[in-house]
Structures are given as C-alpha cells and as structure tokens.
C-alpha positions as CSV (number, residue, x, y, z in Angstrom):
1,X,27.7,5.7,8.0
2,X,26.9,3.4,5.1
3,X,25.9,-0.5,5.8
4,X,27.7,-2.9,3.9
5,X,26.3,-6.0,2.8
6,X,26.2,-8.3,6.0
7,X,24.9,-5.4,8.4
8,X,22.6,-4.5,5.6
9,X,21.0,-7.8,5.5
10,X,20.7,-8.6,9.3
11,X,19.1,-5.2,9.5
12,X,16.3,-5.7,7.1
13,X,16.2,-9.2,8.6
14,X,15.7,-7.6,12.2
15,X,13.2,-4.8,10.7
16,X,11.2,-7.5,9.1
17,X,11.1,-10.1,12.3
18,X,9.8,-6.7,14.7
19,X,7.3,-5.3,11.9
20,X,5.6,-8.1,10.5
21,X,4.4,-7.6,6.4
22,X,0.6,-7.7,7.4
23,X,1.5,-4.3,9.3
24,X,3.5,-2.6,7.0
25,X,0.8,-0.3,5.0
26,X,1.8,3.2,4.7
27,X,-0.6,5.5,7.1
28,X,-0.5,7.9,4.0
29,X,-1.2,5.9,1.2
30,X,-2.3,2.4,1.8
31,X,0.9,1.6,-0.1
32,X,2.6,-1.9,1.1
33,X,6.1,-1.4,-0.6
34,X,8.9,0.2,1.0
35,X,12.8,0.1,0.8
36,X,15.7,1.2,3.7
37,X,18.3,3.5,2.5
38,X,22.2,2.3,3.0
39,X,23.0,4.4,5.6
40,X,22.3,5.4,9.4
41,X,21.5,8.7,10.2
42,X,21.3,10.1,13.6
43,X,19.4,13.4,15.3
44,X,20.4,15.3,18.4
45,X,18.3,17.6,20.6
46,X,18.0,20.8,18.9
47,X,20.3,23.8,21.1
48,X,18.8,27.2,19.9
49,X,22.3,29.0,18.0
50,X,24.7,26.2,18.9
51,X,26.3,23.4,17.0
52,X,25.0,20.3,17.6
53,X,26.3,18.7,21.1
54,X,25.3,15.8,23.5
55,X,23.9,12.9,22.7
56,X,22.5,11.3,19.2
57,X,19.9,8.6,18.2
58,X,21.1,6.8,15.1
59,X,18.5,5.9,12.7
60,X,17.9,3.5,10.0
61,X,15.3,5.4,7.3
62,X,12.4,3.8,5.5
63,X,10.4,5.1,2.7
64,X,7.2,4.5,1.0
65,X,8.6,4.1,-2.7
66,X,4.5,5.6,-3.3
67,X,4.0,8.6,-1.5
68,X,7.5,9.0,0.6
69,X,6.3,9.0,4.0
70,X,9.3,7.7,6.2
71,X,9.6,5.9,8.9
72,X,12.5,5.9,11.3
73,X,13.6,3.3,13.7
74,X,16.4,3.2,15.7
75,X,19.8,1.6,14.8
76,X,20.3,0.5,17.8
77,X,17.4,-2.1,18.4
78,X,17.6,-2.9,15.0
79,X,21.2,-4.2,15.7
80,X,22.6,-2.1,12.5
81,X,25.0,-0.3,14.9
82,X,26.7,-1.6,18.3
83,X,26.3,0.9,21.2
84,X,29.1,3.6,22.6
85,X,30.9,1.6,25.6
C-alpha cells in the first residue's frame, strides 16, 4: 500500500516525535541520515509449505541511505494505517 502525501507526512512526523534525532545513528555505520520508503509492508508467521495465512504486521521501512541497514516499525503505532475493526 503506498502513502500519499498527508499519511506520508504524519508518519514521518509520528516516527520523528517517538525516535528523537539524537538517537537515530545507524548501529552499523554511525551514519545519522535515513529516509522511509512510500509504502507499508507487512510479514506473517512463516507456515512451512503453505501460502501465507493468519494474521500480518504492517510495516513502515527505514533505511540507512550509508550502509542500508533497515529498520522497521510498525504501521500501526505509527498511525500510517488504521487497524482491522
């Protein structure tokens, strides 16, 4: 699912209010720049030779533009997506 502008913003706003800039160094790299891609991803548990089935945990992704090492926080808290009712 791609973010448009307004959930876009709020999201970075959210990520930004609940990890402060004096926090954000990557673990790899000591890098301090990083950028969220447009879109929400999601994983499942993992069902040895089945498709993929019960619930998912959507994700917003963010990338060291340095080194690549990603972070992933969930959509949910981050407000990007609303919850299933």
């Amino acid at each position: 699912m791609a973010l448009n502008n307004k959930p876009k913003k709020s999201t970075l706003e959210n990520l930004e209010n609940k990890w402060p800039k004096k926090y954000r160094v990557c673990p790899i790299c000591k890098n301090r720049n990083f950028v969220m891609t447009e879109n929400v991803y999601q994983i499942s548990r993992y069902f040895p030779h089945k498709l993929v089935q019960g619930p998912m945990v959507p994700l917003i992704v963010v990338t060291c533009t340095n080194c690549g090492y990603t972070y992933l926080f969930n959509a949910l808290t981050l407000d990007a997506v609303k919850p299933k009712s």
